[in-house]
N, C-alpha and C positions, 0 to 999 in steps of 0.2 A: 587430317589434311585441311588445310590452309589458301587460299585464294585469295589475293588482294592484288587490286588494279590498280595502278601506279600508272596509268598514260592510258590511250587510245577508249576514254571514257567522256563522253558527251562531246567530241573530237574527233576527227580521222587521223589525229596524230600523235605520236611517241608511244609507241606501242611498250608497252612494258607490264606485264603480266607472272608476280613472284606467286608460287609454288611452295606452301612450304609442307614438311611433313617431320614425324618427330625424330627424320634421318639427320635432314638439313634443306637446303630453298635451292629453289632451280629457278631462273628466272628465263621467260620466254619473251623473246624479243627486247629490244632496248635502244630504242627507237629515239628521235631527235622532236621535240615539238616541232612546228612550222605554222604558220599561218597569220590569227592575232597576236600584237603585241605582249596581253597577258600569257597566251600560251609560248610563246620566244623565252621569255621571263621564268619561265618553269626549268630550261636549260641549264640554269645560273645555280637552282637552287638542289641544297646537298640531296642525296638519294637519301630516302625515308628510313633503310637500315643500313646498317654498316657494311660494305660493298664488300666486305674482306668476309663476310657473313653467310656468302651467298657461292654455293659451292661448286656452281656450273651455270653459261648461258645457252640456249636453245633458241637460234633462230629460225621465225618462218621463211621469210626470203632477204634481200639482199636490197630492197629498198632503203632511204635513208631516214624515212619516218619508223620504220624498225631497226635498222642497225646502228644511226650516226649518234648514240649517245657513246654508243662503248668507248670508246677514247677515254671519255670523261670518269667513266666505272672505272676502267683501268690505274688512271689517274690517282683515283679517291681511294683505291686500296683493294678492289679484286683482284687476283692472282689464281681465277681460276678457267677450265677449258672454255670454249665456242665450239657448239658443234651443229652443222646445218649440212647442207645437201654440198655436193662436189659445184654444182653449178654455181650455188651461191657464195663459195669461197672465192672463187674466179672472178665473179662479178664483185663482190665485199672488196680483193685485190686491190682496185682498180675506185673505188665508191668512196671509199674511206680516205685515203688520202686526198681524194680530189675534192671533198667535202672539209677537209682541212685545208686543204689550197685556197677556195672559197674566203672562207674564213678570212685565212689569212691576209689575203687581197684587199678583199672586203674593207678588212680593218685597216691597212696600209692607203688605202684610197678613200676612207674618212677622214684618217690622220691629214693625209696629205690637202683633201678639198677642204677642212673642217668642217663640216656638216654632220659630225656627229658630237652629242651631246658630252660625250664620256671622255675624258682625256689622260691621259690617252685610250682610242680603242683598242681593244682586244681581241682575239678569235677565241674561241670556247675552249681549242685543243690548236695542235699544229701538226704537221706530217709525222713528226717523229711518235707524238702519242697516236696515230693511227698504226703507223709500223708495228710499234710496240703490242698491243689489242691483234693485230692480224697474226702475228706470232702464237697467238695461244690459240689459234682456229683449229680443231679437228672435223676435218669434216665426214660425213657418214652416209654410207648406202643408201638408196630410197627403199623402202618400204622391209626394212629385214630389223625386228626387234634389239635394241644395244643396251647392254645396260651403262649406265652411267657411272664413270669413273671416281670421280670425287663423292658422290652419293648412291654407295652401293646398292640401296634401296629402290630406287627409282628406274626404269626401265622407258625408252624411250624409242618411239616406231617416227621415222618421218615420210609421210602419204602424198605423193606427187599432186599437185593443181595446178590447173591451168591460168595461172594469175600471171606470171612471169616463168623465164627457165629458171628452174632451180626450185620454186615456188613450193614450200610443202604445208600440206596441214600434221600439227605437231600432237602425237599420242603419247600423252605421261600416264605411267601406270606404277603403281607404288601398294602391294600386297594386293588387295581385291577392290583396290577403286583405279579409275583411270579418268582420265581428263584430257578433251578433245580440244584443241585450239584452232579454229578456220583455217587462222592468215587470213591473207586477202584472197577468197575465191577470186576465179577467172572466168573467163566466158569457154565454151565447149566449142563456138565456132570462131576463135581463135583463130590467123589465118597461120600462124609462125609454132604455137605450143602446142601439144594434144592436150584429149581434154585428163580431168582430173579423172585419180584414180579411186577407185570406189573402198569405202571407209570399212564397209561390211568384209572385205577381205578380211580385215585386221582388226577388227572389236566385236565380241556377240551383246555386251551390255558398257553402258557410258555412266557413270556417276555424274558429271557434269560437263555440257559445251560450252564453249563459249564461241561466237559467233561474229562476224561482221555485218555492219549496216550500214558500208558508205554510200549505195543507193537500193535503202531498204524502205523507202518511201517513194517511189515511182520503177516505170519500165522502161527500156531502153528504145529508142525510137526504131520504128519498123522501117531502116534504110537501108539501103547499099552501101558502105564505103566508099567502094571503089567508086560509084557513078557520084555521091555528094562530092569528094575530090576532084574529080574530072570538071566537073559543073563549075567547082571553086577556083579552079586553076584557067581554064578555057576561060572564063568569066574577066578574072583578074589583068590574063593577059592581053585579051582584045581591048582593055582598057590602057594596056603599058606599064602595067603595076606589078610590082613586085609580093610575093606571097610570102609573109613572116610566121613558121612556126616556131610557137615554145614550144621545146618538147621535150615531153621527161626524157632521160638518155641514153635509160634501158628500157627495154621492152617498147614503149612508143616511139620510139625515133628510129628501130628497127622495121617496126609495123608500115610506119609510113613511108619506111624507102620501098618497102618490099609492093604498098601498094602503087607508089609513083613509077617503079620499075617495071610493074604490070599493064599501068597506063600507057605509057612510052613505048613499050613493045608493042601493043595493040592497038597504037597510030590514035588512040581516044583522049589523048593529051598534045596540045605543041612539042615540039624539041626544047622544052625551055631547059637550062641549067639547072640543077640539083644542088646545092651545097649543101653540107652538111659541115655547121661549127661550133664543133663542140668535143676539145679532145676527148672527154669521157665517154661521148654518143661514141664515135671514130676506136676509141681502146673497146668499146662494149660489142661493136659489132663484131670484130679478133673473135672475141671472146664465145658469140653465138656460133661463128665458123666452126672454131674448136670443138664445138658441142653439135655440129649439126647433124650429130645420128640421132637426137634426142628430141629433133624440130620434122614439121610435118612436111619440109620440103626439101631435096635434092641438095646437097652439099654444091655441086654446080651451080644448081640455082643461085643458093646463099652467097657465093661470091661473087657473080653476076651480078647479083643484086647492089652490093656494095661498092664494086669494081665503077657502076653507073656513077657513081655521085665523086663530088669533086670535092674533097675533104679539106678542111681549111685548117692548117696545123698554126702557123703564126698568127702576131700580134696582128702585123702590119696587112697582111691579106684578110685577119678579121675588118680591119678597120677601114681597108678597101670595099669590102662589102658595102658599106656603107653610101656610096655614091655610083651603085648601077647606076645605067641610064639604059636599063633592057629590061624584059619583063624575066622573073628566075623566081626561084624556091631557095629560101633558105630555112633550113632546119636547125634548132639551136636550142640548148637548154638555158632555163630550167623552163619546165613545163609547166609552173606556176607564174612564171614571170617574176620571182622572187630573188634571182641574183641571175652572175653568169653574164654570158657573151651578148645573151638573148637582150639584155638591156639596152645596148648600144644602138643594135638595130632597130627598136621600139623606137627609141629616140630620133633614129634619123627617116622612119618610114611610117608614123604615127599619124604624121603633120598633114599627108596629103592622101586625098578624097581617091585616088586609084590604086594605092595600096588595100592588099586585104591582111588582118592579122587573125591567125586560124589556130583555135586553140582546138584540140583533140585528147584532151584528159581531167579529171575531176579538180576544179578548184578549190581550195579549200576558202572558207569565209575568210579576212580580213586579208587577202595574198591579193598584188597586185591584177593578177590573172582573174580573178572573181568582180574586182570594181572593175574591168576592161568588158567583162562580160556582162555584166549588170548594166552597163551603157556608162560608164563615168567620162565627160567630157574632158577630162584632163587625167594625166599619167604624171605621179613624181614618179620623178628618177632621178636618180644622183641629184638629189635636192633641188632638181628644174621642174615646175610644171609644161609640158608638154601637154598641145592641144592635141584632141585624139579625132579624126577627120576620115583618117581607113575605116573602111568595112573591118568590125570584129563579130566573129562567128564562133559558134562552140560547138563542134561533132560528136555526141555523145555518144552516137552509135562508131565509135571509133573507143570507148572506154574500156582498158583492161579489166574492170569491174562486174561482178555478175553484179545484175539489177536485182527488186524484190521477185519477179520471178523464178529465177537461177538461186537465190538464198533459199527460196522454199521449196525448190526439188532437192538441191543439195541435204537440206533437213529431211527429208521425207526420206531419200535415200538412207537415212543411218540406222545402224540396227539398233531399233525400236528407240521407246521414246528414255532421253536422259532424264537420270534424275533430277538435276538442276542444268537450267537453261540461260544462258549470259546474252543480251544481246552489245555490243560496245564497236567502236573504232564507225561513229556515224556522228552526224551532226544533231542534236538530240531530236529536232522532227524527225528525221531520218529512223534512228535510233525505235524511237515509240511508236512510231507507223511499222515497223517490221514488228515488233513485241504484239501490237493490236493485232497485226494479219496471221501471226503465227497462233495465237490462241483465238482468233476463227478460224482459221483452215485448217491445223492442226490439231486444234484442241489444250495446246502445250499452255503450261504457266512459263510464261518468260518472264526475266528480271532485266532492267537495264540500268548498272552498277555507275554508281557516283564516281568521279575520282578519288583516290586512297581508302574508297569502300572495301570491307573484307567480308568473306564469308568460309564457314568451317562447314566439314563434310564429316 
């Protein structure tokens, strides 16, 4: 058996983790770089084996730093299944294309302002190669062993977390070794997911983990949500300012209506306005409804929740946004401030000192969302520099993330200790502060793998 890390190595992005054994390769997750330039640039370049090679994918969840390469597999010559949780195909639906859309736009709106280098620009993939890649989706029970279609050999369990709905940590078992994949653990007190399901049901020994460290070098601040929102929002408006979120457009743009819809019932927030713009947030919430025997709270609720917000489907009611003259909440992706609707209104609500712009999920380094946090006095966008004059804030304790905490109960919980130990998908501080804590507190030898590192069992 064979392990070599292909993405989500000294990065929390493009998860891509091949499998191989002397049946055939399974690859887990297939993820999209994001963040710095150089890691953009890894998008571009051809997959390390021959995609036609590779004889099934295994997704953890339905993010696009794990799912939005497949297009491009597809493209390059796999022709082989996808199989991930029910929830995550729903969500993938709806992800995939609209990550092509992106693209698409993207590139049509360089073309168009020239401000991009490349001439012409291009999108990576377009909807059709999304279609095409969701076509081959099987998706599969939580926690009941399957074997593997294309690779007889390999057996494959996927173990419910609380990262996201759908969210699983992924069990390949192939004759007498087996190999644990995280995903992105979640947090337990979660106010929308349950927590994760315990790993010990379904392994008595692990030949090797591999692990997450997007924050495996600190802990998650001891706050409220709900009262830091409240604080942020009452704050914002007795100033006349309007409140910008980026927001990722699953799972966090859900989070956050559910806890503005809590505020607002309980008269601890103004009546201000809600929007929410972002067709993909707007399709993603559908999509929890549909699910909501799987969420920790009342199907009533859930559309309550949603029912509250004023969803901005058009161009021109986006771009009306743009000149409130009332204090409101707008919610909008992307959560990094990396493309999307969310740029628009950056640009027209950056400028001035009673605005606040409120990030509530993990930036990655070189992403606009990370230098807005970091204090940069200026925002490009759409090739403008924009002076930055709003209050920008970061709620951590709002992060779908389990912290170093949550990473080392998660471990402790496994039955007993694996024989090799992976730590990856962190920033490399990140990354070597979980590796250092994990062999004091547990004793463990951990590794944390290079990118295109391999290692044989």
């Amino acid at each position: 058996m064979k392990l070599r890390f292909l993405g989500a190595a000294g990065t929390v992005t493009g998860s891509r983790y091949l499998l191989q054994t002397s049946r055939g390769r399974v690859l887990v997750d297939c993820g999209l770089f994001q963040g710095y330039k150089v890691l953009r640039q890894r998008n571009w370049k051809p997959f390390p084996v021959e995609p036609g090679t590779v004889h099934a994918v295994v997704l953890t969840h339905a993010h696009i730093d794990h799912t939005g390469w497949l297009p491009v597999l597809f493209k390059n010559g796999f022709d082989g299944p996808v199989y991930c949780s029910g929830p995550t195909y729903d969500l993938a639906r709806i992800m995939l294309p609209d990550a092509a859309r992106l693209q698409e736009e993207e590139a049509e709106y360089a073309n168009r302002k020239g401000f991009s280098r490349h001439k012409p620009a291009l999108p990576l993939y377009d909807r059709d190669d999304a279609q095409r890649a969701l076509a081959r989706f099987e998706p599969l029970p939580e926690g009941e062993p399957f074997r593997l279609r294309r690779d007889g050999g390999m057996q494959c369990t996927m173990i419910s977390n609380s990262h996201l709905l759908g969210a699983c940590s992924v069990l390949l078992r192939s004759g007498r070794k087996s190999v644990l994949f995280s995903g992105d653990l979640g947090r337990d007190e979660d106010p929308l997911v349950p927590p994760s399901a315990p790993v010990r049901d379904h392994a008595d020994a692990l030949t090797a983990v591999v692990v997450e460290s997007t924050y495996g070098d600190r802990l998650h601040p001891d706050q409220d949500p709900a009262t830091e929102i409240a604080r942020v929002v009452s704050a914002t408006a007795r100033r006349g300012g309007v409140i910008i979120v980026p927001s990722f457009a699953v799972e966090r743009a859900q989070v956050l209506l559910y806890y503005l819809y809590r505020l607002r019932r309980d008269g601890r927030i103004p009546p201000v306005p809600v929007y929410l713009n972002s067709p993909l947030a707007s399709k993603a919430c559908d999509v929890f409804v549909a699910n909501a025997a799987r969420l920790r709270i009342p199907e009533r609720e859930c559309r309550e929740i949603f029912a509250m917000t004023r969803i901005v489907d058009s161009v021109a009611e986006s771009r009306a946004l743009n000149a409130l003259h009332e204090p409101a909440v707008i919610v909008s992706a992307s959560g990094m401030a990396t493309g999307g609707r969310v740029l628009h209104h950056l640009k027209a609500y950056l400028p001035d000192e009673r605005n606040t712009v409120l990030f509530a999920g993990y930036q990655a380094p070189g992403t606009r969302g990370a230098k807005l946090v970091a204090g940069a006095e200026t925002a490009r966008i759409h090739g403008e520099e924009i002076p930055v004059r709003a209050q920008v804030l970061d709620l951590e304790c709002l992060s779908a993330h389990a912290d170093q905490r949550g990473l080392l109960e998660w471990l402790q919980a496994l039955p007993g200790r694996p024989g090799h130990l992976f730590v990856t998908h962190g920033d490399p501080g990140a990354s070597d502060a979980l590796r250092r804590k994990i062999e004091d507190r547990l004793g463990w030898e951990a590794v944390v793998p290079d990118q295109s590192e391999s290692f044989e069992f």
